[in-house]
C-alpha positions in Angstrom: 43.1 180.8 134.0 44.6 184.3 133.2 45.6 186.1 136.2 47.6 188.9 136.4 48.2 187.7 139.6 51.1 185.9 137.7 53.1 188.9 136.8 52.9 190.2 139.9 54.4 187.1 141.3 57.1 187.3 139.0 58.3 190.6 140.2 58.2 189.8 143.5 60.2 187.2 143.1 62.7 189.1 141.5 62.9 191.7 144.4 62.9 188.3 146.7 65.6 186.8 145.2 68.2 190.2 145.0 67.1 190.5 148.9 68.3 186.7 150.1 71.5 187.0 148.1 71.8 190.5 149.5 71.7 189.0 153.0 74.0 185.9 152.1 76.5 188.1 150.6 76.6 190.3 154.1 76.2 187.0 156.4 73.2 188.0 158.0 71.7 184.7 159.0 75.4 183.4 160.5 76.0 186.5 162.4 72.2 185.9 164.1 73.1 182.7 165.3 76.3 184.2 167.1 74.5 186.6 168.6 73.9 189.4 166.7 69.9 189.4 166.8 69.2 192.9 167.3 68.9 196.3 164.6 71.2 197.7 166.9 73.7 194.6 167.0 73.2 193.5 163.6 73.9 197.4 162.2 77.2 197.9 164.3 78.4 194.2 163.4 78.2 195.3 159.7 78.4 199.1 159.8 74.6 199.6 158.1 72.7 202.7 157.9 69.7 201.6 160.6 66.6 203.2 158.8 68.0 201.0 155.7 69.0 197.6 157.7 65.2 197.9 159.6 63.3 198.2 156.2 65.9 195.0 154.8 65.5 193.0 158.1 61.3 193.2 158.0 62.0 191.7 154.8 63.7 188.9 155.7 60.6 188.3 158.1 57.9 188.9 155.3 59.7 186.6 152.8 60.2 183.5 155.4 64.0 183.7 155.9 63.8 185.6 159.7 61.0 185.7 162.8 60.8 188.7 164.9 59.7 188.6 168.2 59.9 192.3 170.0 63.3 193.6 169.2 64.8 190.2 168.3 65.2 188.5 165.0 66.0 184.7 165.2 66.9 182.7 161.9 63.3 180.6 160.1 64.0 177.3 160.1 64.7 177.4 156.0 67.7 179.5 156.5 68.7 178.1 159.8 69.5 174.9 157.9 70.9 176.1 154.7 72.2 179.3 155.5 74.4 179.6 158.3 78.3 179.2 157.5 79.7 176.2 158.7 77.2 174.1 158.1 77.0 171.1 156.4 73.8 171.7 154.7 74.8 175.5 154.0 74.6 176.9 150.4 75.2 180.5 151.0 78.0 180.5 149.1 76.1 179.9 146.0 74.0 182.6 147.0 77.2 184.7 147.2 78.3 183.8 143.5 74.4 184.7 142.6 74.8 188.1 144.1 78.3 188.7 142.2 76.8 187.5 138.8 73.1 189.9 139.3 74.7 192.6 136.7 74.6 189.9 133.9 71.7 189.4 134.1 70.6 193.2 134.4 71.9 193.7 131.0 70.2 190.6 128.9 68.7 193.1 127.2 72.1 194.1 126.0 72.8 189.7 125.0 70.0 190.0 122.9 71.1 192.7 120.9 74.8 191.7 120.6 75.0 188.2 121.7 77.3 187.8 124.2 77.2 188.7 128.2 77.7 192.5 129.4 80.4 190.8 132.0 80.9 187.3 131.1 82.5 184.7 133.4 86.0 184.8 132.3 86.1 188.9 132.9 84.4 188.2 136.2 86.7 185.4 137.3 89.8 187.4 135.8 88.6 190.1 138.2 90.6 189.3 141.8 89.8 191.7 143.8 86.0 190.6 143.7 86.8 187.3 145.4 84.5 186.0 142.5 86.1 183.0 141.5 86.4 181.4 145.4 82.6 182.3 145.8 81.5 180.8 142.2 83.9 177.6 143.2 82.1 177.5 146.6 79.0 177.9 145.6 79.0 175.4 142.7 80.4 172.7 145.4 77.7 173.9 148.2 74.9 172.0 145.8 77.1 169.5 144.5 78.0 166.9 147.4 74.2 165.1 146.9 74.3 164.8 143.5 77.7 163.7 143.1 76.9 160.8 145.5 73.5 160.0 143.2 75.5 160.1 140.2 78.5 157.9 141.8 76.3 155.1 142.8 74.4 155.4 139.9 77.3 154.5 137.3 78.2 151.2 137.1 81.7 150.7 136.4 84.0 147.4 137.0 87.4 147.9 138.5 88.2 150.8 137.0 91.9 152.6 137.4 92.1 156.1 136.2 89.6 159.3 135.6 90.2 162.3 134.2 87.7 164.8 135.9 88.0 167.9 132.6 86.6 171.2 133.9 86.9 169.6 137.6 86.0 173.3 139.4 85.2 171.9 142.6 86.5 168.0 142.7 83.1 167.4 144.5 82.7 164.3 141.9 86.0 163.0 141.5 86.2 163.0 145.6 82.8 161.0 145.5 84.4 158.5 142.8 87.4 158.3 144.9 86.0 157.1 147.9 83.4 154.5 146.3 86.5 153.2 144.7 89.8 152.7 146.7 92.1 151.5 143.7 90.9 154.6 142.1 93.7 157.3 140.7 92.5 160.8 139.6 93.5 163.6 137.5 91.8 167.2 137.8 91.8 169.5 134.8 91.2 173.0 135.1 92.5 176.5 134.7 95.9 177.1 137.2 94.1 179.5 139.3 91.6 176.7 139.8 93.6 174.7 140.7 95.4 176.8 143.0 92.3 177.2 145.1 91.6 173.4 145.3 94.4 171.9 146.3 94.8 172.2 149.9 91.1 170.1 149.8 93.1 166.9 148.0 96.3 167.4 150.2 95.9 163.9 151.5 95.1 162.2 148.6 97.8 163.7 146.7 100.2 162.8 149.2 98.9 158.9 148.8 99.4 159.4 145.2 95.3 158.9 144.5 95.2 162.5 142.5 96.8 165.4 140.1 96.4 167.7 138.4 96.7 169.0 135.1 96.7 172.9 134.6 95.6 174.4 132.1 92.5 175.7 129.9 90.5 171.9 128.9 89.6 173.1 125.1 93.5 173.1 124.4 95.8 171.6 127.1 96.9 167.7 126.2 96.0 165.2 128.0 97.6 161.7 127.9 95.8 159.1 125.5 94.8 155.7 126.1 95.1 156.1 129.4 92.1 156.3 131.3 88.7 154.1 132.1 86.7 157.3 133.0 86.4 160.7 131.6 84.1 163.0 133.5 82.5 166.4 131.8 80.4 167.7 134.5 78.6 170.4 134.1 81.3 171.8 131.5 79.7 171.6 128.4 76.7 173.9 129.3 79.5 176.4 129.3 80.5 176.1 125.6 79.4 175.8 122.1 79.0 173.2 119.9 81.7 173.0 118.0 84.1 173.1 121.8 81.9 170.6 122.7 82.2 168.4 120.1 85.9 168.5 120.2 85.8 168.1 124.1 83.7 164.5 123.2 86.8 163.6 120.7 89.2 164.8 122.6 87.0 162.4 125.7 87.5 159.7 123.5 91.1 159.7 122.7 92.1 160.3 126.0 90.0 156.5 126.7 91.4 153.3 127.1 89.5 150.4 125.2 86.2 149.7 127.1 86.2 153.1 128.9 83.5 155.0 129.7 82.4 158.4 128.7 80.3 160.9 131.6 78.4 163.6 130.3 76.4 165.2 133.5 74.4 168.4 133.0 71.1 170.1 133.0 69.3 168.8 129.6 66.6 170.5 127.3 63.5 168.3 125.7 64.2 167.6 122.5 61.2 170.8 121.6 64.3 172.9 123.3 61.7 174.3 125.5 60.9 172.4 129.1 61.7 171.6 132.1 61.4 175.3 133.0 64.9 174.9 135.0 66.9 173.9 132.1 65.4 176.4 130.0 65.8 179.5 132.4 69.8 178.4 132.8 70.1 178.1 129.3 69.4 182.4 129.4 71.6 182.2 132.3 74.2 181.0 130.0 73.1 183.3 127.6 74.3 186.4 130.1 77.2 184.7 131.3 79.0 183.0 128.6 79.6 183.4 124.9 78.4 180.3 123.3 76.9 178.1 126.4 73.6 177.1 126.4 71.6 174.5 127.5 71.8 171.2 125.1 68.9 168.5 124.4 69.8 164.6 125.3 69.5 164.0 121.4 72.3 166.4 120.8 74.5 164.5 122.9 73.5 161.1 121.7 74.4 162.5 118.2 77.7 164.1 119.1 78.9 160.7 120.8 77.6 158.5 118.0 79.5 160.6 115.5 82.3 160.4 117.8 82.4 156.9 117.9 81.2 156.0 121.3 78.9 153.1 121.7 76.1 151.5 124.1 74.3 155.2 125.3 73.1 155.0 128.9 70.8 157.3 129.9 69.3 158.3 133.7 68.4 161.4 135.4 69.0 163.0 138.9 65.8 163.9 140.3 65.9 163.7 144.5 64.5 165.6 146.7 66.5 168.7 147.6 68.3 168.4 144.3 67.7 170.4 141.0 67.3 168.1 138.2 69.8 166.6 136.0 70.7 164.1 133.4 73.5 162.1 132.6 74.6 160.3 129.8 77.0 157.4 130.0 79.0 156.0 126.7 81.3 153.6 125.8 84.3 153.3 123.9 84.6 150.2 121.9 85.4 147.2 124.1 88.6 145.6 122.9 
C-alpha cells in the first residue's frame, strides 16, 4: 500500500538517528547513571545552554532512549544496556564514530557527482585532534565480540599454527581464534598508528610469544610466504576496490602454507546487487566514506578465489539475534 506515511518515517529517523549519536558522543546516558539525572545537573556536568539541553532531553524521552518522571530523567532500558560506558554490552562508541562520520554522508550528493567522499576515512583518520581513529577502532570492536565468537566456532580448522589477521583494526577476531585455539600464534597487520593503539590490549599475549605485528599499509607491506594455515580479511575488502581486492586474495594466497585456509568475512550483496537492505545501505556508506569500497556479491568472491586458485568454497552466514548480518566465505589452498 502507498503511504506517505513512509517518507515521513524516513525523516524521522534521520532526525532520530543524529539525536542518539548526539547524546552518545556527549555521554548523556553514563553520566545519568552517576547521577546526573536532572536539566540542571545534566547542563552544569556538560556546560549546555538549558532551553537547548530541555528540548534535546524530551527527545531522548519521545524516541525511547530516557523516562522522565517530574524533574528526573532515568536511562530506558535499551540504552541502559547498551549505552552506558563500561559496560560489557555497550556500543556507544560506535555511536561516537557515527557522529564523527555524519558530514559524509551530508555531502553524498557531492559522491555522486564526483565519485569519491567529501571527507573520506583516511583524511578523517589522518585528522588527530578529532580522536577519530580511537572512536572508529572502538566502535568497530563494540559490535564485534558476538560475531567473532559465531564466526570462530563456526570455522572448522584442524591444528592449525599461524594466522595472519590483514586489516586486523580491532584484534576482536584474532583474540577469539586465540583463545579457541591455545597452540595458536598470531600476526596483526595494520597501519602503525593502528597498531599503536592496540597493543596495550595484546600485552600478555605478546609477552607469551602468541602475537605480532606487522606495521604497515596491507595493499603493499610484505608479508612472509608459505607460512601461515589462516589468513583472515575481515571486514577489509568492503573498504577497497576490485582490483586491491583481488591482489589482497593473491597476495592471501601466497602468504598460505599447503592446505591453508582462506577467511573472507563481510557484509555480502545478492547476486541482483540489490538486497538485503543492510548490505545495500553500507554499500552507499562506502560510497561517502571511501574511494573504491563497496559492497561485493558472494559470486564476486567465489570468482576472485577460483581465479586465484583457491579450492573447496565454504559458504555460511552470521545471522543471530543482536547481530547485523554477515557472510563468510572459507577457501582452500591446495592440499599438498
Amino acid at each position: 500500500m502507498v503511504s506517505l506515511k513512509y517518507i515521513t518515517r524516513l525523516v524521522c529517523d534521520y532526525r532520530s538517528a543524529k539525536i542518539v549519536f548526539t547524546a552518545a558522543s556527549l555521554d548523556i546516558f553514563t553520566h545519568i547513571t552517576q547521577g546526573c539525572d536532572t536539566l540542571s545537573k545534566i547542563c552544569d556536568k556538560l556546560n549546555l545552554d538549558r532551553r537547548a539541553c530541555e528540548i534535546f532531553l524530551n527527545s531522548l524521552v519521545s524516541i525511547g532512549f530516557l523516562l522522565k518522571r517530574g524533574e528526573k530523567y532515568k536511562n530506558s532500558k535499551l540504552s541502559d544496556t547498551y549505552l552506558v560506558s563500561g559496560k560489557q554490552t555497550y556500543v556507544g562508541d560506535n555511536l561516537k564514530y557515527q557522529n564523527l562520520i555524519w558530514d559524509s554522508w551530508a555531502h553524498l550528493e557531492d559522491s555522486l557527482r564526483v565519485g569519491k567522499p567529501y571527507r573520506g576515512l583516511i583524511s578523517l583518520m589522518n585528522n588527530s585532534k578529532n580522536g577519530f581513529l580511537e572512536n572508529y577502532i572502538k566502535g568497530i570492536k563494540n559490535i564485534s565480540q558476538l560475531p567473532a565468537k559465531i564466526l570462530v566456532n563456526k570455522v572448522h580448522l584442524k591444528n592449525p599454527c599461524a594466522l595472519l589477521d590483514v586489516g586486523a583494526g580491532h584484534g576482536a577476531y584474532t583474540a577469539a581464534f586465540l583463545k579457541k585455539h591455545p597452540h595458536l600464534k598470531a600476526d596483526l597487520l595494520d597501519l602503525p598508528e593502528v597498531v599503536k593503539l592496540i597493543k596495550n590490549d595484546f600485552s600478555d599475549l605478546y609477552k607469551k610469544g602468541r602475537i605480532g605485528f606487522i606495521e604497515g599499509n596491507y595493499v603493499n607491506t610484505p608479508v612472509p610466504q608459505n607460512c601461515y594455515d589462516i589468513v583472515l580479511l575481515s571486514h577489509v575488502t568492503h573498504n577497497e576496490g576490485e582490483h586491491v581486492n583481488k591482489k589482497l586474495i593473491r597476495k592471501s594466497f601466497q602468504a598460505l602454507r599447503k592446505g591453508g585456509k582462506i577467511i573472507i568475512h563481510d557484509f555480502m550483496l545478492e547476486k541482483d546487487m540489490v538486497r538485503p537492505l543492510f548490505p545495500a545501505l553500507f554499500s552507499v556508506h562506502m560510497l561517502v566514506c571511501t574511494k573504491q569500497g563497496r559492497i561485493y556479491s558472494r559470486q564476486e568472491y567465489e570468482c576472485w578465489l577460483r581465479d586465484t586458485g583457491f579450492e573447496r568454497i565454504e559458504y555460511f552466514k552470521i545471522n543471530k539475534k543482536d547481530v547485523v548480518n554477515s557472510n563468510v566465505i572459507v577457501s582452500s589452498k591446495e592440499a599438498e
